[in-house]
LOGUNU-65774 format. One record per residue: chain; z, y, x of N, C-alpha, C, O in turn; residue number from 1; residue in three letters. Coordinates in pm, whole numbers, plus 50000, padded with zeros to 5 digits. Layout:
REC unit    nw    nv    nu   caw   cav   cau    cw    cv    cu    ow    ov    ou pos code
REC    A     Z     Y     X     Z     Y     X     Z     Y     X     Z     Y     X NUM  ALA
...
This chain:
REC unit    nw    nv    nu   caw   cav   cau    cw    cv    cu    ow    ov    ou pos code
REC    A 06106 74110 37977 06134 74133 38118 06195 74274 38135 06141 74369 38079   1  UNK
REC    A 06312 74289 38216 06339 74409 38210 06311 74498 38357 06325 74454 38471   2  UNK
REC    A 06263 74655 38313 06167 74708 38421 06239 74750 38539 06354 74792 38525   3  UNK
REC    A 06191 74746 38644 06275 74763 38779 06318 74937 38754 06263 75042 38721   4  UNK
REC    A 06433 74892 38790 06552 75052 38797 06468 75138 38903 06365 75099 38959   5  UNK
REC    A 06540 75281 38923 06549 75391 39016 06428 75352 39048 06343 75305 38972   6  UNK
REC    A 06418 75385 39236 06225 75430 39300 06203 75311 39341 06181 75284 39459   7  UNK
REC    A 06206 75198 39210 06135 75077 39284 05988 75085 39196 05965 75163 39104   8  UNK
REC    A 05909 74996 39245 05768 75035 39235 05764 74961 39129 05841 74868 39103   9  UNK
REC    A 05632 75018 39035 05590 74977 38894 05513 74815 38929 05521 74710 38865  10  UNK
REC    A 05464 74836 39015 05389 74718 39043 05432 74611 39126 05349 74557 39199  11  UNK
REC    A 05561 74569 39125 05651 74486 39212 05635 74368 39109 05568 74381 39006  12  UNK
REC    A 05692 74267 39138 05709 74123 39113 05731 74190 38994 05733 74313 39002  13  UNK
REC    A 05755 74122 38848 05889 74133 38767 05986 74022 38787 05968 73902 38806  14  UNK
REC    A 06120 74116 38774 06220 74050 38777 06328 74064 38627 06382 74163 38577  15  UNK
REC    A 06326 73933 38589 06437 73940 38433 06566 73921 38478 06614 73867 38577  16  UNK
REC    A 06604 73970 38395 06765 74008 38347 06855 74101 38384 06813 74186 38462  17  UNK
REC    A 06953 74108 38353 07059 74196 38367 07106 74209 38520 07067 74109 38579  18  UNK
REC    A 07161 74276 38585 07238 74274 38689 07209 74355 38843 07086 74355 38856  19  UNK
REC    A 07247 74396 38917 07190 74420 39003 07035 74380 39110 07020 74271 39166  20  UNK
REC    A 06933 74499 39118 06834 74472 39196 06861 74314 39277 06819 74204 39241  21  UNK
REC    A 06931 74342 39375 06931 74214 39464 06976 74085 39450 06936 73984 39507  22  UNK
REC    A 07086 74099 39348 07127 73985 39260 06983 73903 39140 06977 73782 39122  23  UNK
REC    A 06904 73984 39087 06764 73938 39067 06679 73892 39147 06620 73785 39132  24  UNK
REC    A 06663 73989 39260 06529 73903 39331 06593 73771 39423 06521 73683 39471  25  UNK
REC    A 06700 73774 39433 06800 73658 39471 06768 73516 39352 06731 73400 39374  26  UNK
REC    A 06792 73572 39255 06768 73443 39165 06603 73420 39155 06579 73299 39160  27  UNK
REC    A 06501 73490 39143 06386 73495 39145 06339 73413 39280 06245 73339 39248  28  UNK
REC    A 06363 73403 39384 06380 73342 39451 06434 73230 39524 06375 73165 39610  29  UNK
REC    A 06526 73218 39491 06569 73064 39451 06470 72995 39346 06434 72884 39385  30  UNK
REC    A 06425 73027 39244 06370 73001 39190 06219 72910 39240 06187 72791 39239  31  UNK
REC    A 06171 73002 39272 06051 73003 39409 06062 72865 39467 05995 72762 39470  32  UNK
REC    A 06198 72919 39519 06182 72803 39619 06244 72659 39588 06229 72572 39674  33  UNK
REC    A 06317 72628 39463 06351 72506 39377 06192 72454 39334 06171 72335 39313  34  UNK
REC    A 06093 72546 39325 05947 72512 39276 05835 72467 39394 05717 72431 39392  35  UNK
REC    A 05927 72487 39485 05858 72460 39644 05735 72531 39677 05645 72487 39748  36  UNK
REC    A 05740 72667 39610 05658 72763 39628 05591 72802 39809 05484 72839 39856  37  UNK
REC    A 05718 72768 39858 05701 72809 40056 05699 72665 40126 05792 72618 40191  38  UNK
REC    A 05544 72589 40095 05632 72468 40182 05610 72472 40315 05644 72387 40398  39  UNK
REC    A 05527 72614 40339 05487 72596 40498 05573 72723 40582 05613 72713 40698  40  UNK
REC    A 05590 72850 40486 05636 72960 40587 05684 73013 40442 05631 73000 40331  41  UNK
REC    A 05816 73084 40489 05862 73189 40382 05853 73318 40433 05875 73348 40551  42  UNK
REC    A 05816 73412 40326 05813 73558 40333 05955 73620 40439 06074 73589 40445  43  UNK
REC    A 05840 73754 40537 05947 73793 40579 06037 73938 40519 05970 74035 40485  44  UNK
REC    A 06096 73941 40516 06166 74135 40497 06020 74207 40444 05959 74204 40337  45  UNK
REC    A 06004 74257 40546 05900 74330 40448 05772 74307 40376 05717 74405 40325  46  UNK
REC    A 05709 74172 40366 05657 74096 40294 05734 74089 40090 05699 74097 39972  47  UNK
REC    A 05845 74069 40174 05927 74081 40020 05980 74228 39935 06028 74267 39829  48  UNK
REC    A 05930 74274 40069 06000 74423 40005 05869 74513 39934 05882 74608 39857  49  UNK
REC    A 05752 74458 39979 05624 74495 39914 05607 74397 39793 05581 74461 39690  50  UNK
REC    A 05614 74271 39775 05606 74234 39655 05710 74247 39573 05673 74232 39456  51  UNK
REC    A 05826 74268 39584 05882 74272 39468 05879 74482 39449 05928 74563 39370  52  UNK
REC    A 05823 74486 39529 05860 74671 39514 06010 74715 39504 06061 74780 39413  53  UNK
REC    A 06075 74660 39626 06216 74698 39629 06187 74787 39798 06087 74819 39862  54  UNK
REC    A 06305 74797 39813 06373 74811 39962 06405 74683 40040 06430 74571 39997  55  UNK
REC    A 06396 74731 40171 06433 74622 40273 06602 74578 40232 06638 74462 40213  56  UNK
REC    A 06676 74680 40226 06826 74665 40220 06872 74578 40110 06973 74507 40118  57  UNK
REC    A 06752 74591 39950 06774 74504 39843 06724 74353 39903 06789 74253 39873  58  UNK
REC    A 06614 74346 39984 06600 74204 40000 06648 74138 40120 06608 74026 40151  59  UNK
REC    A 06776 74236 40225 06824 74194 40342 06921 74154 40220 06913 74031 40225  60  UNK
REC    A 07001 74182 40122 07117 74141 40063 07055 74035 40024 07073 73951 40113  61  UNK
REC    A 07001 73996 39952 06912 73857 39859 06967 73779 39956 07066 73706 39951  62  UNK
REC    A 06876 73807 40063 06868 73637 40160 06955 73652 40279 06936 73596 40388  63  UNK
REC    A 07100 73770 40233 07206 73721 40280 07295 73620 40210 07369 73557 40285  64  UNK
REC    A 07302 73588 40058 07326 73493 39983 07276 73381 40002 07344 73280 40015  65  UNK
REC    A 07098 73387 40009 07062 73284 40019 07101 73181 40159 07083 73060 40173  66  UNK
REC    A 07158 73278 40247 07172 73211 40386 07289 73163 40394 07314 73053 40445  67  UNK
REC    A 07408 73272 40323 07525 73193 40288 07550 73040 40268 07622 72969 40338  68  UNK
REC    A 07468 73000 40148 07453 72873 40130 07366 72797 40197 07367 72674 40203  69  UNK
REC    A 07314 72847 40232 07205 72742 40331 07085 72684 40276 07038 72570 40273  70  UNK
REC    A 07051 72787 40236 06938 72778 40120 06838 72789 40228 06800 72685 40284  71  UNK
REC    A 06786 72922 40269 06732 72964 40374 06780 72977 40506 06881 73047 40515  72  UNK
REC    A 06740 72937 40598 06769 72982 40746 06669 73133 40788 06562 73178 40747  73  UNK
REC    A 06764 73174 40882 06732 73295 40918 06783 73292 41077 06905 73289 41084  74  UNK
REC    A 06710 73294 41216 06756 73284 41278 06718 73486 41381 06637 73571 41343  75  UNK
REC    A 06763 73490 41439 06757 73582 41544 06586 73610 41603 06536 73523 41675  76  UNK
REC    A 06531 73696 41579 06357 73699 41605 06259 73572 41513 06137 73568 41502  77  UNK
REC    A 06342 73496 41466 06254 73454 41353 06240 73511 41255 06302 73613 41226  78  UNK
REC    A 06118 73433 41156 06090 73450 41003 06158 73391 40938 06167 73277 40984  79  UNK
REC    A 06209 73402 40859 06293 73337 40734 06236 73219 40694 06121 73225 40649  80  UNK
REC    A 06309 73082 40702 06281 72964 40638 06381 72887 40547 06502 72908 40558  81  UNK
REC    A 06323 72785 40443 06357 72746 40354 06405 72647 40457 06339 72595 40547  82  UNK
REC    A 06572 72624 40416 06588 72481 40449 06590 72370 40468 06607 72311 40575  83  UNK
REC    A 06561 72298 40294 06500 72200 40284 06550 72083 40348 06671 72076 40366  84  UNK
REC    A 06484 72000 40382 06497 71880 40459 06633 71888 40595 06719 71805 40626  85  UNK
REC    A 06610 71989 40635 06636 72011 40781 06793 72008 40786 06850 72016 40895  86  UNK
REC    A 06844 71998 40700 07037 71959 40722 07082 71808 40788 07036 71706 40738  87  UNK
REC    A 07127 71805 40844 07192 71704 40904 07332 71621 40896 07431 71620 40969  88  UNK
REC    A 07303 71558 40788 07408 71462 40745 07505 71352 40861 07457 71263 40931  89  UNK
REC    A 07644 71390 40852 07706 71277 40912 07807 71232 40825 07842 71307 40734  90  UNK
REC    A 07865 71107 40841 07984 71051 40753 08081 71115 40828 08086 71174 40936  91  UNK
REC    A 08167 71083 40727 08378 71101 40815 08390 70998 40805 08321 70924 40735  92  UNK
REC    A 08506 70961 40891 08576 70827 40905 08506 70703 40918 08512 70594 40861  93  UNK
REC    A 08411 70774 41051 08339 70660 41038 08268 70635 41230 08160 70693 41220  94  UNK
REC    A 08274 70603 41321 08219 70617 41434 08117 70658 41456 08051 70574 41395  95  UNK
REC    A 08028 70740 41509 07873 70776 41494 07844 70873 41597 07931 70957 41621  96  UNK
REC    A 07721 70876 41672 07661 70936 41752 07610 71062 41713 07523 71054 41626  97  UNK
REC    A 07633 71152 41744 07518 71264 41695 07412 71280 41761 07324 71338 41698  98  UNK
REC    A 07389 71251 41862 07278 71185 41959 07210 71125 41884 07145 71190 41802  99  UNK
REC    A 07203 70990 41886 07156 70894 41811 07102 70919 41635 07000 70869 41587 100  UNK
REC    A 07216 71022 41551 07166 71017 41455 07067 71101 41422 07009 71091 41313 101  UNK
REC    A 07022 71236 41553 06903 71364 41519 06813 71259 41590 06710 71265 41522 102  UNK
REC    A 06791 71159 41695 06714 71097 41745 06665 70997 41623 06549 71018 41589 103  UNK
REC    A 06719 70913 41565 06730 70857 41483 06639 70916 41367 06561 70852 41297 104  UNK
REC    A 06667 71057 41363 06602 71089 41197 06435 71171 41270 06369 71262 41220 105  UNK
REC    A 06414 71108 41376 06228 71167 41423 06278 71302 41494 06184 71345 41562 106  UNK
REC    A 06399 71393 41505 06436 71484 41601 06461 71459 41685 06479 71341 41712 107  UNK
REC    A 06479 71582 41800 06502 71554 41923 06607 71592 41951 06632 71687 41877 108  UNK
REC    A 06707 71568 42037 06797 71624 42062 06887 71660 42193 06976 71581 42227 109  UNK
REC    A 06866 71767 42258 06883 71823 42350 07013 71914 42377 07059 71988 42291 110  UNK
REC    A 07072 71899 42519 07182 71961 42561 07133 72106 42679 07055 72095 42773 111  UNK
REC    A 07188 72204 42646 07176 72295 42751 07313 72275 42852 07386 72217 42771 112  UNK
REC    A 07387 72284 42964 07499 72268 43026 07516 72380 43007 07413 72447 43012 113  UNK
REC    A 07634 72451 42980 07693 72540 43058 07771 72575 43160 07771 72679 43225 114  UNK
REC    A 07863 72446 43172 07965 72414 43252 07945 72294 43301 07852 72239 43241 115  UNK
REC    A 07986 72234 43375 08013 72077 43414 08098 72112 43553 08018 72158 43634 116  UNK
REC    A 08196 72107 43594 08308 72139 43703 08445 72059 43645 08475 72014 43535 117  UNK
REC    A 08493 72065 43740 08667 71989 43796 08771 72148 43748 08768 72255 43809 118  UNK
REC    A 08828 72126 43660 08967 72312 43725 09073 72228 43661 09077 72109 43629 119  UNK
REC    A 09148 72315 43654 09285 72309 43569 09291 72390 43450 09248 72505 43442 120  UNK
REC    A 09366 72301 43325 09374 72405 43195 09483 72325 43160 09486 72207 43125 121  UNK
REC    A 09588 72423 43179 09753 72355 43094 09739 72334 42945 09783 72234 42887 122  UNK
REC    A 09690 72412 42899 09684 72366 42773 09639 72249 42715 09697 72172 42638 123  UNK
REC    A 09486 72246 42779 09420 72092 42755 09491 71962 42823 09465 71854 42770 124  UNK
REC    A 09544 71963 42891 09641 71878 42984 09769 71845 42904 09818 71732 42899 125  UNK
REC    A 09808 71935 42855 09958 71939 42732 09901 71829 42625 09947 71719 42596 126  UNK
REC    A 09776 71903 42572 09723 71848 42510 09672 71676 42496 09665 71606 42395 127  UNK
REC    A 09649 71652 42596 09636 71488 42639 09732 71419 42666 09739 71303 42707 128  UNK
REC    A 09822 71507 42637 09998 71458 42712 10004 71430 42875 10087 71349 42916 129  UNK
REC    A 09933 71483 42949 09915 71480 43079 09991 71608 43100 10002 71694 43012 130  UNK
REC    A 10055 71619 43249 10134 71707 43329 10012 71843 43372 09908 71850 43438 131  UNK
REC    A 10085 71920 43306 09963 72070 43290 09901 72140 43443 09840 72246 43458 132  UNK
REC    A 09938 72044 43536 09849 72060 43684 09763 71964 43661 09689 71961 43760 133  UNK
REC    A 09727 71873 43577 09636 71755 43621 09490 71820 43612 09448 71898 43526 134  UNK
REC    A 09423 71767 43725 09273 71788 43735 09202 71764 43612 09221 71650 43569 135  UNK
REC    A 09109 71851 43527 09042 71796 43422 08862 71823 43473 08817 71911 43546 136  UNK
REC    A 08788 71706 43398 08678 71737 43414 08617 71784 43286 08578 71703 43202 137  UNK
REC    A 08610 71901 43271 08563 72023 43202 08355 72045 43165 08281 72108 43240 138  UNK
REC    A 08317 71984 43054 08196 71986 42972 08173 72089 42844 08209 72082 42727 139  UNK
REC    A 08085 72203 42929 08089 72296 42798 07884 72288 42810 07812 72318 42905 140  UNK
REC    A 07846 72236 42671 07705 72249 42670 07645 72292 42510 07695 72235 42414 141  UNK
REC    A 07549 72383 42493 07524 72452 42386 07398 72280 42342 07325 72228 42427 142  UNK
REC    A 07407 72242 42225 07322 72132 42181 07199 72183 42034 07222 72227 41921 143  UNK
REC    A 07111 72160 42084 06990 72144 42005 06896 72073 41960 06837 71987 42026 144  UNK
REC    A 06874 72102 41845 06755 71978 41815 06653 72055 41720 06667 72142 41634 145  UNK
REC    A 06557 71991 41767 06378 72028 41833 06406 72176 41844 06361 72259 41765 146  UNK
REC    A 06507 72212 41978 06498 72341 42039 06557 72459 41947 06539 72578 41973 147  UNK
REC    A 06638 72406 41826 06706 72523 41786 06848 72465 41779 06864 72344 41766 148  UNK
REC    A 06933 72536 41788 07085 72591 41818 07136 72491 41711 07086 72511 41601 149  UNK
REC    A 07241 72369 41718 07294 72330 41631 07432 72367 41624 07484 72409 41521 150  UNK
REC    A 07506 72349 41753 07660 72320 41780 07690 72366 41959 07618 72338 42055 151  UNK
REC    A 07822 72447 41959 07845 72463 42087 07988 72331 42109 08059 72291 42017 152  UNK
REC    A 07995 72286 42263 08060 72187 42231 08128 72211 42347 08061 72260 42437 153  UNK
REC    A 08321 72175 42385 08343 72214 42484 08424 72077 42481 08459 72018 42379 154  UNK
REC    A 08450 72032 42626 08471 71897 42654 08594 71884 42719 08551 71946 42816 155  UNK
REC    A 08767 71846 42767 08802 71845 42862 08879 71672 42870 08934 71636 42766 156  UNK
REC    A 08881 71571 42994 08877 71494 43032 08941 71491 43154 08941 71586 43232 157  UNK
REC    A 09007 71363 43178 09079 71299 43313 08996 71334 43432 08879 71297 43441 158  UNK
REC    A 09049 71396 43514 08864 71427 43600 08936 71310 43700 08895 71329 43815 159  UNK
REC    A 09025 71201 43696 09034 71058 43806 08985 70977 43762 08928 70901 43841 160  UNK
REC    A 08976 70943 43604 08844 70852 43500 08744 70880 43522 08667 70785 43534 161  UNK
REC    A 08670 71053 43543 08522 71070 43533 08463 71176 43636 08378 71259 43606 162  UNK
REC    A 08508 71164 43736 08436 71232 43870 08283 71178 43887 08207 71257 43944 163  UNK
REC    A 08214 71017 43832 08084 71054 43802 07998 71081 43712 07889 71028 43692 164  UNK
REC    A 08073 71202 43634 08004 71257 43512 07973 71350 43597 07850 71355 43594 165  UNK
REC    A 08026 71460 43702 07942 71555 43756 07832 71562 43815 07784 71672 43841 166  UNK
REC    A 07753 71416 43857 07600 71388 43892 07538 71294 43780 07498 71178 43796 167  UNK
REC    A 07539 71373 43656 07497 71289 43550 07441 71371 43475 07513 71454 43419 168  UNK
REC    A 07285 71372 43449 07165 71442 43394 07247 71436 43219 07225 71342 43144 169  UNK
REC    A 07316 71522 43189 07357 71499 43057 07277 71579 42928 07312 71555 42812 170  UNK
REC    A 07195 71651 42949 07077 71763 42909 06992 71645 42767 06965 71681 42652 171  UNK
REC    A 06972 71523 42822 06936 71395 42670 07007 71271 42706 06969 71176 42774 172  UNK
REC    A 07161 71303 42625 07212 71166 42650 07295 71168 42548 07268 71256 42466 173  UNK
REC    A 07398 71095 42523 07533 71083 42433 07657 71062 42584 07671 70972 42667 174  UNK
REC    A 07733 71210 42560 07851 71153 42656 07919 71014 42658 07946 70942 42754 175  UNK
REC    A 07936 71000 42548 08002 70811 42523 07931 70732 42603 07980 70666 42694 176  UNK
REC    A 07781 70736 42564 07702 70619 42649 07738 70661 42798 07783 70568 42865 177  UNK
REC    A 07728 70768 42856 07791 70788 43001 07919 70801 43026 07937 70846 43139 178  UNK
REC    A 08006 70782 42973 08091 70726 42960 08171 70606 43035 08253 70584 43123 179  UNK
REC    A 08087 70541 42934 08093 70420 42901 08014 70333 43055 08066 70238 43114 180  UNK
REC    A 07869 70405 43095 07806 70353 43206 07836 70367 43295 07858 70271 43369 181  UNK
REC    A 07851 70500 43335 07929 70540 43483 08067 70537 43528 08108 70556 43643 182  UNK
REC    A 08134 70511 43423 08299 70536 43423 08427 70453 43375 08548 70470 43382 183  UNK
REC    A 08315 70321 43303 08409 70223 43211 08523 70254 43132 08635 70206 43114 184  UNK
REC    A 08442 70371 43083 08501 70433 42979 08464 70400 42864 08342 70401 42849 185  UNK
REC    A 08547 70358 42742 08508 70324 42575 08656 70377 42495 08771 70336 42475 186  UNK
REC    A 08531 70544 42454 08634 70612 42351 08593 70553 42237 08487 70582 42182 187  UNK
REC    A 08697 70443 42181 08688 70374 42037 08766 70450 41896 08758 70421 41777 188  UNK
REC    A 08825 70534 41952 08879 70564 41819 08940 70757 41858 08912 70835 41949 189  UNK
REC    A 09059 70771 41695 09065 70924 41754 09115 71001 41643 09129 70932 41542 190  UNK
REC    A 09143 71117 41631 09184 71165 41513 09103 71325 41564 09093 71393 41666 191  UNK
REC    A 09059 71327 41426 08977 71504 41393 09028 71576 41323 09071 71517 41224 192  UNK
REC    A 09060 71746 41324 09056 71806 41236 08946 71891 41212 08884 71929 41311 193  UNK
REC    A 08896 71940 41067 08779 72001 41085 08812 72149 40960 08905 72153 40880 194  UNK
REC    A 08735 72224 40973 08790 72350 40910 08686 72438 40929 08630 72432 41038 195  UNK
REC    A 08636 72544 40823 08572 72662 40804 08611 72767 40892 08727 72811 40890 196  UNK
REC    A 08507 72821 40984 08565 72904 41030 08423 73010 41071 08312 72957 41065 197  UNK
REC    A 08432 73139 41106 08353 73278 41110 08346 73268 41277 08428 73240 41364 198  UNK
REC    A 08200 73305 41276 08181 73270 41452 08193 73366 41487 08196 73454 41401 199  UNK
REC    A 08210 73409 41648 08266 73506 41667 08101 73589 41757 07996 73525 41754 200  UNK
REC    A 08105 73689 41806 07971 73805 41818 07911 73666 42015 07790 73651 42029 201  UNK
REC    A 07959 73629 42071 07924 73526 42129 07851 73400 42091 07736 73365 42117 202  UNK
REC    A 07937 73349 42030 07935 73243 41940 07765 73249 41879 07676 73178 41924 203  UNK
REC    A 07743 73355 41763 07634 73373 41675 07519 73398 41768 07400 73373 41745 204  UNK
REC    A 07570 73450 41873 07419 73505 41980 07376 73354 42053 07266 73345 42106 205  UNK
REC    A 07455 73252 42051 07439 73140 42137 07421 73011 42057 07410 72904 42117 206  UNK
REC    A 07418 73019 41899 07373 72935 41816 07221 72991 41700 07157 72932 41613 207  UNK
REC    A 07213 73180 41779 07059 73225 41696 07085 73266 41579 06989 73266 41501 208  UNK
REC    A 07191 73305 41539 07231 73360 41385 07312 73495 41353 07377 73542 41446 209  UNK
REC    A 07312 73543 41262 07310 73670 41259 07526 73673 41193 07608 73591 41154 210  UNK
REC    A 07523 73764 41210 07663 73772 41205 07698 73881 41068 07644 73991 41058 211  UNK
REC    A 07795 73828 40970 07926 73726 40958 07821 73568 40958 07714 73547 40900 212  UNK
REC    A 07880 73504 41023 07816 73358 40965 07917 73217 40980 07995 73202 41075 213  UNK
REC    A 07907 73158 40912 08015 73057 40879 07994 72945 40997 07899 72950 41075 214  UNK
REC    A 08102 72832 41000 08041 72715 41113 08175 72629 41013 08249 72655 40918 215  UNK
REC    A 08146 72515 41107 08271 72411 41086 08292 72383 41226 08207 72338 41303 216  UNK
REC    A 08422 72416 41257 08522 72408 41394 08569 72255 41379 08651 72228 41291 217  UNK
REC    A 08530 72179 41442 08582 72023 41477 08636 71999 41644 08584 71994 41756 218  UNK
REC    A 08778 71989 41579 08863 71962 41664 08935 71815 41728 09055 71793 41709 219  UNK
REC    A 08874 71748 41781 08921 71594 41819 08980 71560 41962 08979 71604 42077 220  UNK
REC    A 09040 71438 41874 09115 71399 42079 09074 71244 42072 09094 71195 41961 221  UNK
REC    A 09026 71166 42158 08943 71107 42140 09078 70991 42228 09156 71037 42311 222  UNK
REC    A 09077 70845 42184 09157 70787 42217 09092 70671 42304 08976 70639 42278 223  UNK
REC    A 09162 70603 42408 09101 70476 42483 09206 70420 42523 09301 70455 42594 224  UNK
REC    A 09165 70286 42440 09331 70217 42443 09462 70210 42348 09562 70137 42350 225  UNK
REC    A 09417 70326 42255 09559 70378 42189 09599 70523 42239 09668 70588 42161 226  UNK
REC    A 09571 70572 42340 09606 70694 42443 09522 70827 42427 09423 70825 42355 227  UNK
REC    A 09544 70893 42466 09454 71023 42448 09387 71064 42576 09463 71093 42668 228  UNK
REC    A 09218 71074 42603 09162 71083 42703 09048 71187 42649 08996 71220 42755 229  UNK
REC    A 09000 71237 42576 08919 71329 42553 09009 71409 42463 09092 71368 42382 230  UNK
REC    A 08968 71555 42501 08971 71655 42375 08890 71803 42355 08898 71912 42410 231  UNK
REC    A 08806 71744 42244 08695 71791 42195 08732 71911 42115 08825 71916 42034 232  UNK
REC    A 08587 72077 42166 08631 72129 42025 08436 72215 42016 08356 72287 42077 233  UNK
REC    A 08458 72137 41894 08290 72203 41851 08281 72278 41726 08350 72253 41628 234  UNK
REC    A 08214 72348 41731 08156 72477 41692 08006 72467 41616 07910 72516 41675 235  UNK
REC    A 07989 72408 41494 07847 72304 41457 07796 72455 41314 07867 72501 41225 236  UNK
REC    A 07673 72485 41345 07625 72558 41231 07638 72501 41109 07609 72386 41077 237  UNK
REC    A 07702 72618 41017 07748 72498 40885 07580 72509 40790 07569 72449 40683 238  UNK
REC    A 07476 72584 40842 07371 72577 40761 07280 72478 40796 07200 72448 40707 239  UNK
REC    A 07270 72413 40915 07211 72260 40955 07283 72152 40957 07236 72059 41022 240  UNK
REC    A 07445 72127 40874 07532 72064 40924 07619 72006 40818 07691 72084 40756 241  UNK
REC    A 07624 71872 40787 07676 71853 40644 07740 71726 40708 07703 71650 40797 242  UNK
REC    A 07887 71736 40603 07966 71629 40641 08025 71559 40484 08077 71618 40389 243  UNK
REC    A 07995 71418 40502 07929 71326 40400 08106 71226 40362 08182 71226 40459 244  UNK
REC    A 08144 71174 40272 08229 71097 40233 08236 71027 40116 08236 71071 40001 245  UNK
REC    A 08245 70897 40161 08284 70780 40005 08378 70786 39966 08468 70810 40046 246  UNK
REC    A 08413 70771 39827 08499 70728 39762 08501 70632 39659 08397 70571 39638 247  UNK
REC    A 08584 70613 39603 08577 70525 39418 08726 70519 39358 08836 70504 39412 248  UNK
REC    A 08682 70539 39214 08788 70526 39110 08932 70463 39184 09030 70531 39214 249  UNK
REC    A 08919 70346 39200 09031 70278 39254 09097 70329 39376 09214 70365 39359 250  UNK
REC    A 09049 70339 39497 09090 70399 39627 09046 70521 39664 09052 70533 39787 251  UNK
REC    A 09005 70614 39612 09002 70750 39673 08945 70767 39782 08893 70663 39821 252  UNK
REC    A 08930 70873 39863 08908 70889 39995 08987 70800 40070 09109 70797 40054 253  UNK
REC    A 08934 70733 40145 08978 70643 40235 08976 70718 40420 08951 70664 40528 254  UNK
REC    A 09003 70816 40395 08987 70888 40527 09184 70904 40595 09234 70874 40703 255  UNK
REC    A 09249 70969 40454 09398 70965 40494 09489 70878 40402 09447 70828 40297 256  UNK
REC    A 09590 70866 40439 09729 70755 40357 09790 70905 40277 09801 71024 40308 257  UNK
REC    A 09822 70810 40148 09939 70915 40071 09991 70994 40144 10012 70936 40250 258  UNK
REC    A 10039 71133 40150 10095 71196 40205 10023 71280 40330 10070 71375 40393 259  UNK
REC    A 09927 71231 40342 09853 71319 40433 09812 71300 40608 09751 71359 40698 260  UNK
REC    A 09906 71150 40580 09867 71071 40771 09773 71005 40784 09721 70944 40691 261  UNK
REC    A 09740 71004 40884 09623 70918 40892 09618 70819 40968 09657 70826 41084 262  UNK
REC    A 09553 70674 40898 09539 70540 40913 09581 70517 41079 09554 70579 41182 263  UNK
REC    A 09657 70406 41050 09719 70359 41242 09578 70325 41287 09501 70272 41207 264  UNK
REC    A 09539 70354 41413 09386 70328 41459 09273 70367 41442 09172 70349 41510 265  UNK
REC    A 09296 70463 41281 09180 70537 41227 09126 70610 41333 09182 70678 41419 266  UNK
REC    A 08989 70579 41310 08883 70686 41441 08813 70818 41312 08798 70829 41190 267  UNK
REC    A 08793 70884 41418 08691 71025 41338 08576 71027 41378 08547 70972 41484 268  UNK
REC    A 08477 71097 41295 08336 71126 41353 08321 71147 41487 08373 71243 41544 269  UNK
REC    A 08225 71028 41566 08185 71015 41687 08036 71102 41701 07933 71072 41640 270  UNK
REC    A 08052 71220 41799 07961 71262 41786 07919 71297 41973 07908 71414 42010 271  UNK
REC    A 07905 71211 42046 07946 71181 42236 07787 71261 42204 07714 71293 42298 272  UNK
């Protein structure tokens, strides 16, 4: 075992091998927790900084790696937890509720509103191929399940299709299903793009996470009919948030055609 460098304490954890302090108690820890050492609560900062006889700054770096990957969660006034179980799997190319699927797996899943109003946004209007005065009905709500921060989600829509979405308790529902009830609306299909992206000092304060921190930006326009009537753009923690795909030897990803288009009618992850 080799002995901890500079003024770290004689009587700390040992940690083997070569390499930097925090790059050790990083692997020492993983370790830990591949052995399911924490199945109820993981050590906080200075819990760890007394057993291994380091500094806070050596074990704020550790289980900034570890959070990277999503090993551990770390939220804003919490204690540090092992992830574990708690990721949330969806398919691509495939229709699906995200409602339904945290309800589905014994979670709960809850909307905060932020917005729900009628304005104008040329852009989103361009965007639907609608004339950039058209009225949109505008859905911005932060979503959680069992009360922590998953995804911020911003909504814009025909507001002459859905003028009764603005008296519609949307806080535990799937927009589709209201939709669909109040508005005879059925978004069946759609095209997504989705992409890595660094949240911004808003963003991290309104999903509970500490900043630099990663997300996946999903961008959709949601089709009815063939036409474009929703367009979606969410903002989903990439450390509770996993996106799942089949393939095989013979056909490959079946998500795009040679060249990079995608399937006539192909829909994207439904997540109302």
């Amino acid at each position: 075992m080799a002995a901890l460098s500079g003024s770290s304490a004689a009587a700390g954890r040992s940690l083997p091998g070569p390499g930097p302090l925090w790059s050790r108690v990083e692997a020492d820890l993983r370790a830990r927790i591949e052995a399911e050492e924490f199945p109820d609560a993981f050590p906080g900062e200075h819990a760890l900084a007394a057993e291994y006889g380091v500094s806070r700054h050596t074990v704020r770096e550790a289980l900034r790696r570890l959070r990277h990957e999503g090993v551990v969660l770390a939220e804003r006034g919490r204690t540090p937890r092992v992830a574990a179980d708690g990721v949330l799997h969806q398919p691509l190319g495939a229709l699906y509720s995200l409602f339904q699927s945290v309800e589905g797996s014994g979670r709960t899943q809850r909307s905060v509103i932020r917005v729900l109003e009628v304005r104008h946004d040329a852009v989103a209007a361009t965007s639907l191929g609608l004339p950039d005065r058209t009225l949109l009905t505008y859905l911005e709500r932060l979503r959680l399940v069992d009360d922590e921060p998953l995804a911020l989600d911003q909504v814009w829509l025909p507001a002459d299709r859905t003028e009764a979405l603005l008296h519609a308790d949307l806080t535990h529902t799937a927009l589709y299903d209201e939709l669909r009830i109040r508005c005879d609306v059925v978004v069946a299909g759609g095209t997504e793009d989705i992409r890595a992206v660094l949240l911004d000092t808003e963003q991290a304060g309104l999903l509970g996470v500490d900043e630099p921190a990663a997300a996946f930006l999903i961008e959709r326009t949601g089709c009815v009919l063939g036409r474009p009537f929703e367009l979606r753009r969410t903002v989903v923690r990439s450390d509770t948030f996993a996106l799942t795909a089949e393939f095989s030897a013979r056909d490959g990803y079946q998500l795009l055609r040679a060249g990079g288009t995608r399937p006539a009618g192909g829909s994207g992850p439904r997540s109302g």
